[in-house]
MDTraj code that builds the backbone (N, CA, C; nanometers):
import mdtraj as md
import numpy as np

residues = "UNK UNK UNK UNK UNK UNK UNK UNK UNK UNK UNK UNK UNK UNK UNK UNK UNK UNK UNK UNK UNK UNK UNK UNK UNK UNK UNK UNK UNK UNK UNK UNK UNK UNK UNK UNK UNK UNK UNK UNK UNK UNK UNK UNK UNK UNK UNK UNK UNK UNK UNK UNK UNK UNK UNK UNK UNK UNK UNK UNK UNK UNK UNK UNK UNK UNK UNK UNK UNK UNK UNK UNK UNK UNK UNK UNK UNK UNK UNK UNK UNK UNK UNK UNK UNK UNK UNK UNK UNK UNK UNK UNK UNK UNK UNK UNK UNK UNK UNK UNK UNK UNK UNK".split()
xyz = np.array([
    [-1.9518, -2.3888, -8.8782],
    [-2.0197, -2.4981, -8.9426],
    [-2.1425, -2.4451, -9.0136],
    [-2.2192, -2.5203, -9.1360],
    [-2.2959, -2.5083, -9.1336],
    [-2.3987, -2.6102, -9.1835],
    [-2.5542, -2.6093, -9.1531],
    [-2.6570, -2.6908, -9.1215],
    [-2.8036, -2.6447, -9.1998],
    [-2.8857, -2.7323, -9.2460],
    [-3.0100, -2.6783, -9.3176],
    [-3.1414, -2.7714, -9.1708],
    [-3.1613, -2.6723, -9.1531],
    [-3.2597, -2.7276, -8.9758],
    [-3.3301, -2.8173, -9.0369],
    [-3.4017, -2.8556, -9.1370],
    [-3.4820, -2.9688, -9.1653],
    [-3.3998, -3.1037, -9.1575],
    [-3.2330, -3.0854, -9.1941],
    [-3.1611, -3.2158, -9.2020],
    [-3.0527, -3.2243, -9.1375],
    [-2.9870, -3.3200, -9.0995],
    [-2.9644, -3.3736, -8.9881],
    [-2.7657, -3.3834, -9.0270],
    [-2.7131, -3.3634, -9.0690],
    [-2.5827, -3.2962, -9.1315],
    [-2.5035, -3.1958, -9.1011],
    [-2.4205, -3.1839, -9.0423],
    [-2.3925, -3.0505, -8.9974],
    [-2.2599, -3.0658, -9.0968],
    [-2.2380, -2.9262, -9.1130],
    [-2.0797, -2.9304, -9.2335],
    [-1.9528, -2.8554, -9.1220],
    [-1.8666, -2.8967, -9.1066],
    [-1.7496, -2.7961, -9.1020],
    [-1.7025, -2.6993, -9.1639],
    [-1.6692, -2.6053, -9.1884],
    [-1.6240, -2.5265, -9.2279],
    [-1.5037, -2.5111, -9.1955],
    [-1.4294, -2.5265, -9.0967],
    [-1.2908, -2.4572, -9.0530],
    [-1.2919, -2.4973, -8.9232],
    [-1.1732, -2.5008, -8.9063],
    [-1.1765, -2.4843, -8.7078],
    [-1.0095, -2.4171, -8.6846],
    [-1.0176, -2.4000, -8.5271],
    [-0.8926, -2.3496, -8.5169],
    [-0.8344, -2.3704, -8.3754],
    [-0.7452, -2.3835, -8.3046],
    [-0.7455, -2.4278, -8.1225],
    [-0.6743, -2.2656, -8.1258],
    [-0.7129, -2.1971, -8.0565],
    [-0.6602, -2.0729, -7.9800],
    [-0.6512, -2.0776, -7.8402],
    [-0.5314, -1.9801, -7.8080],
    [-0.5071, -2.0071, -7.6853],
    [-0.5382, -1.9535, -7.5862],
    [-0.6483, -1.8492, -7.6294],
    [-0.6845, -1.7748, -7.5638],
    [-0.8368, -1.7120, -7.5845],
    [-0.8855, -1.6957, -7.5242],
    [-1.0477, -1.6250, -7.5506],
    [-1.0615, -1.4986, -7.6640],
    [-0.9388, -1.3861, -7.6250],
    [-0.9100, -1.3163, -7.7083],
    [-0.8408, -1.4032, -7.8454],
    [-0.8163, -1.4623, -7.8674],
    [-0.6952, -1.5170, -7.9822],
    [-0.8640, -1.5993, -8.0814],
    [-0.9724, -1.7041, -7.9161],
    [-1.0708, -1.7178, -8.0448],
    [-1.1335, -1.5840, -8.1275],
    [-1.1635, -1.5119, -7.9973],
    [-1.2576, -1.3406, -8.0853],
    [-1.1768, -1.3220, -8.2197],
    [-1.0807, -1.3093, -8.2040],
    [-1.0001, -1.2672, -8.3114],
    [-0.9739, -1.4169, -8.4467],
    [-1.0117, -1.4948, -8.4171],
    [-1.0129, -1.5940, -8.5245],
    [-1.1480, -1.5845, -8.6075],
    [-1.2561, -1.5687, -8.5037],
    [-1.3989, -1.5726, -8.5247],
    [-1.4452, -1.4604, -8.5671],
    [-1.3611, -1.3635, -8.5324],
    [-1.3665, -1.2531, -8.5571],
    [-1.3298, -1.2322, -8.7985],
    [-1.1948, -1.3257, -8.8233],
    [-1.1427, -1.3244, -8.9343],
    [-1.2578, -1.4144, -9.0225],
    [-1.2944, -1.5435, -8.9581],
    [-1.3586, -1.6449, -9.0054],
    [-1.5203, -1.5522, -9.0737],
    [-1.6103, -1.4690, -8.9520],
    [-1.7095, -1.4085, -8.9964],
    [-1.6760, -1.3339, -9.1310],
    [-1.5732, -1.2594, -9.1343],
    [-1.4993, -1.1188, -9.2325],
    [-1.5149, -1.2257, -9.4123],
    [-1.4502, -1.3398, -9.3636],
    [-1.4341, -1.4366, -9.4755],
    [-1.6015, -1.4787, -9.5118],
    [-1.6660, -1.5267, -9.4556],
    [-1.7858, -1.5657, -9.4865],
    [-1.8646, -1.4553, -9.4857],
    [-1.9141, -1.3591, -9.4750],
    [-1.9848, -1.2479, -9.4869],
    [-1.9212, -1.1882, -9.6760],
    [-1.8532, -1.1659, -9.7199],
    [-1.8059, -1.2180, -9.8077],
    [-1.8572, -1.3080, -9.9168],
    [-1.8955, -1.4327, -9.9012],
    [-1.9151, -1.5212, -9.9471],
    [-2.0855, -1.5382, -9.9332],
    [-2.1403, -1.4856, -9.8553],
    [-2.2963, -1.4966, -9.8196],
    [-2.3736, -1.4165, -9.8784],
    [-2.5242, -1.3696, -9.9410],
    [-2.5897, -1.2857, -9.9954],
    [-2.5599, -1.1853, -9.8861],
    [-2.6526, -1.0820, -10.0010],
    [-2.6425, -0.9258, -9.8818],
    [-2.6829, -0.9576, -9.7698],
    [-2.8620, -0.9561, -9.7084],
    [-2.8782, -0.9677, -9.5976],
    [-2.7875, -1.0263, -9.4794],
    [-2.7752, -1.2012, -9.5097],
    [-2.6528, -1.2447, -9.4316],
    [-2.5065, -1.1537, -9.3868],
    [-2.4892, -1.1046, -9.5269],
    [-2.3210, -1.0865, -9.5223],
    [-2.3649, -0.9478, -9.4301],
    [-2.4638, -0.8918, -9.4102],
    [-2.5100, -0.7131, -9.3828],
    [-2.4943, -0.7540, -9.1844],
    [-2.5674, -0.8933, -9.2063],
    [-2.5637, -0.9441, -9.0456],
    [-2.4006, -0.9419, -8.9234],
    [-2.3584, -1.0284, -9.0942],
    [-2.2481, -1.0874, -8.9931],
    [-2.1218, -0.9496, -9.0261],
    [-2.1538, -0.8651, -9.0769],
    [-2.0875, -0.7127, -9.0484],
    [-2.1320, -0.6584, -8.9836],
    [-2.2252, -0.6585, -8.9220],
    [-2.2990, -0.5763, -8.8695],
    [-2.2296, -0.6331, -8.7142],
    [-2.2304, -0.7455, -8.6872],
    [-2.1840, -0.8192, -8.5597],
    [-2.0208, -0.7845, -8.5649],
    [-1.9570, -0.7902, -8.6334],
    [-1.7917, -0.7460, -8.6724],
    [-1.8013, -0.5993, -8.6302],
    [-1.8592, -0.5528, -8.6411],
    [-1.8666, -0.3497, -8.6471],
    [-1.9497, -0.2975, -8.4777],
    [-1.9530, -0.4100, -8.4200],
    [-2.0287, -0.3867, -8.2966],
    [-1.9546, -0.4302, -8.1307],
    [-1.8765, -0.3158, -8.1262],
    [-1.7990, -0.3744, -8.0417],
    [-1.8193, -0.4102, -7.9145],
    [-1.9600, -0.3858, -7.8832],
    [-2.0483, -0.4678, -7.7288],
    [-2.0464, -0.6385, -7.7753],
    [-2.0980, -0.6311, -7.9164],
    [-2.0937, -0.7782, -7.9441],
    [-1.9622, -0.8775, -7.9244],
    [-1.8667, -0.7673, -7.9736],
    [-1.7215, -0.8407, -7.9220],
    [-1.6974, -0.8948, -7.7938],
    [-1.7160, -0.7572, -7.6979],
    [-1.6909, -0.7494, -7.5848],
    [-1.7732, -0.8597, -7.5137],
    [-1.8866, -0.9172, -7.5521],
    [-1.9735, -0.9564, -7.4886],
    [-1.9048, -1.1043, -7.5522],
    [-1.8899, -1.1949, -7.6811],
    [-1.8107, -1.3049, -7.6925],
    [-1.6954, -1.2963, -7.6409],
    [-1.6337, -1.2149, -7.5925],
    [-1.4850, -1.2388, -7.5388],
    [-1.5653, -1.2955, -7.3767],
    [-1.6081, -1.1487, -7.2983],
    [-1.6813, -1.2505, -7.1566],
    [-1.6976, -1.3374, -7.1441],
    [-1.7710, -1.3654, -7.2565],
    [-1.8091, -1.5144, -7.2491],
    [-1.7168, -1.6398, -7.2012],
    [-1.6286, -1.5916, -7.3142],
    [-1.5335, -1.7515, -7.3883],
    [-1.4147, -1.7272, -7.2282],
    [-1.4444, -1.5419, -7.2072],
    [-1.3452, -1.5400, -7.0971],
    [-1.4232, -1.6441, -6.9519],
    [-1.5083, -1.6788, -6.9349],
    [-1.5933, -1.7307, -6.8022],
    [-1.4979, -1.8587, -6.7581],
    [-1.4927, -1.9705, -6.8059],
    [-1.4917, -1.9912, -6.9643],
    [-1.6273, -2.0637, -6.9849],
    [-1.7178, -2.0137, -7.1037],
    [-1.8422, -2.0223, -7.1537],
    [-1.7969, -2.0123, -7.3100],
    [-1.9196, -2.1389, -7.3475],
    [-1.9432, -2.1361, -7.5195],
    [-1.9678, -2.0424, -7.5692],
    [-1.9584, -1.9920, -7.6495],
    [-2.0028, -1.8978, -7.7089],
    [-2.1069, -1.9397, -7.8724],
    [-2.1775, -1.8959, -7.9561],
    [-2.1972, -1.9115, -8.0756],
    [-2.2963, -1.7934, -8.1534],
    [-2.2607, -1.7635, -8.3134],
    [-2.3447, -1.6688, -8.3797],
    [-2.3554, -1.7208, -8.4680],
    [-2.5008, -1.7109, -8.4994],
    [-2.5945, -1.8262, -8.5705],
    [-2.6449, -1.6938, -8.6835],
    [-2.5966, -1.7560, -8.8143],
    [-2.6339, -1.6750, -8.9187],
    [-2.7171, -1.7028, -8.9861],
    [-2.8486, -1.6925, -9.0264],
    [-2.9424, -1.7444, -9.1419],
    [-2.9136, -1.6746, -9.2670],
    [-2.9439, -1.8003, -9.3506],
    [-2.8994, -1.7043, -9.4842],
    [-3.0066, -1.8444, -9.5909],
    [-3.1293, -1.7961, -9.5974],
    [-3.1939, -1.8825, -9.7352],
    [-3.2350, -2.0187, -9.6162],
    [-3.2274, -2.0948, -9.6378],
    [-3.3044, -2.2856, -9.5841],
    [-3.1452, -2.2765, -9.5133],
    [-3.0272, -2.2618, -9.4931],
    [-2.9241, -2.2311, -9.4374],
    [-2.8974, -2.1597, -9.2655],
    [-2.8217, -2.2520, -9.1915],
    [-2.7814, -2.2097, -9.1177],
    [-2.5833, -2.1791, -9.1051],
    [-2.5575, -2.0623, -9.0427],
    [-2.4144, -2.0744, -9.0701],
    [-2.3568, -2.0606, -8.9059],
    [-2.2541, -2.1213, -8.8483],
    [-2.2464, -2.0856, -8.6997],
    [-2.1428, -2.0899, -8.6767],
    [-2.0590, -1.9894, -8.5715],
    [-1.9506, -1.9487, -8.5876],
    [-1.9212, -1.9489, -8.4112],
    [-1.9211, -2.0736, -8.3845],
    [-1.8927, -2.0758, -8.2484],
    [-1.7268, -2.1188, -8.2179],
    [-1.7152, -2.1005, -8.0805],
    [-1.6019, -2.0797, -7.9944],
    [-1.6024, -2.1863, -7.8446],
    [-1.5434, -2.3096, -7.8074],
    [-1.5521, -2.3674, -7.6946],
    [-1.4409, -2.3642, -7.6275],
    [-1.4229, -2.3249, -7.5347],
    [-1.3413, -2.3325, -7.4105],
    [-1.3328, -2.4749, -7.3870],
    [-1.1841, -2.5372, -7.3902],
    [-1.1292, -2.6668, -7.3428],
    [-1.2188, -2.7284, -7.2258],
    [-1.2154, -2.5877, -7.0870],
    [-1.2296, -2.6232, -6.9848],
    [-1.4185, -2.6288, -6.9873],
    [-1.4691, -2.5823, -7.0897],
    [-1.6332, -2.5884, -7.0737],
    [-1.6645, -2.7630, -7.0423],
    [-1.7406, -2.7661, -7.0063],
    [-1.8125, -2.9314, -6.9520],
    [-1.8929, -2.9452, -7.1262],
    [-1.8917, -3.1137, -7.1233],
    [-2.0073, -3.1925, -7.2559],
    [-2.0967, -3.0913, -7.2299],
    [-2.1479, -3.0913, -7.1101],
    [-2.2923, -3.0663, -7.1227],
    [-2.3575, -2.9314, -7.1740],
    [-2.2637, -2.8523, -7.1387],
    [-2.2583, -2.6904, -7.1860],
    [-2.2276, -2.7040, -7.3120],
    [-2.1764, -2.7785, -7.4035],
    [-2.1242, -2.7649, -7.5062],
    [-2.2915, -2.8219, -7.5955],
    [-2.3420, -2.9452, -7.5498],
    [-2.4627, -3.0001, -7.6285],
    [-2.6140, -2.9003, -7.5709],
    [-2.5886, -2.8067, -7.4762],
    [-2.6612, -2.6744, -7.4524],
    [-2.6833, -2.6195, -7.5871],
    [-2.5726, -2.6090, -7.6207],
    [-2.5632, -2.5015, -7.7247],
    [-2.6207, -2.5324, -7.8811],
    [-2.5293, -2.6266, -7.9001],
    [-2.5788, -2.7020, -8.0073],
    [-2.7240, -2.7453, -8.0327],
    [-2.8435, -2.7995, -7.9345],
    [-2.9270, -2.8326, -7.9337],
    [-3.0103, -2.6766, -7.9330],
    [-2.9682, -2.5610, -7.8568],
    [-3.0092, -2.4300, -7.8918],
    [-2.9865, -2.3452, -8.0230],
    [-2.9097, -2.3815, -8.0710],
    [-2.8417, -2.3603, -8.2537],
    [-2.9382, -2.4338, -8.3724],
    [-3.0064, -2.5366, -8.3113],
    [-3.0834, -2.6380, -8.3834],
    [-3.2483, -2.5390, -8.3726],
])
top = md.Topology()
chain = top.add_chain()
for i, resn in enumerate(residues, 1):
    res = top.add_residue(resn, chain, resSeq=i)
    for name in ("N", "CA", "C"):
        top.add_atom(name, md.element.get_by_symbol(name[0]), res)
traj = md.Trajectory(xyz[None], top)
């Protein structure tokens, strides 16, 4: 999704149901590749930089493996871009954790 923190809008971008923690890494994984791409340097330098880092992987797969939210929050200009991952089995409340921490 993405969001400008002064306003109150959030956009979709895409979504996807995977069936697996590995299957999101690997969606989120394609989705960053696509938008990094599409974003100025700095941004696009970020969200390669997170693609090319394979603790960072390892560390969203743990996650989504717990099962825990996951999310990577890209700034790019008055722009926010976020490329999160929820586990079915995560609770509301973990899920508006996140979101309200993304904000």
């Amino acid at each position: 999704m993405a969001y400008v923190p002064d306003e109150r809008t959030l956009f979709v971008l895409g979504a996807h149901s995977a069936d697996s923690a590995w299957a999101a890494v690997l969606w989120l994984s394609w989705r960053a590749a696509h938008l990094a791409d599409q974003l100025e340097l700095p941004a696009a330098r970020s969200l390669r930089g997170w693609l090319g880092d394979r603790r960072e992987g390892a560390r969203a797969l743990a996650r989504l493996s717990r099962p825990a939210a996951f999310a990577l929050i890209v700034p790019e200009g008055s722009a926010r871009y976020v490329l999160s991952a929820v586990p079915e089995e995560t609770r509301r409340e973990e899920v508006s954790a996140v979101a309200v921490a993304a904000a």
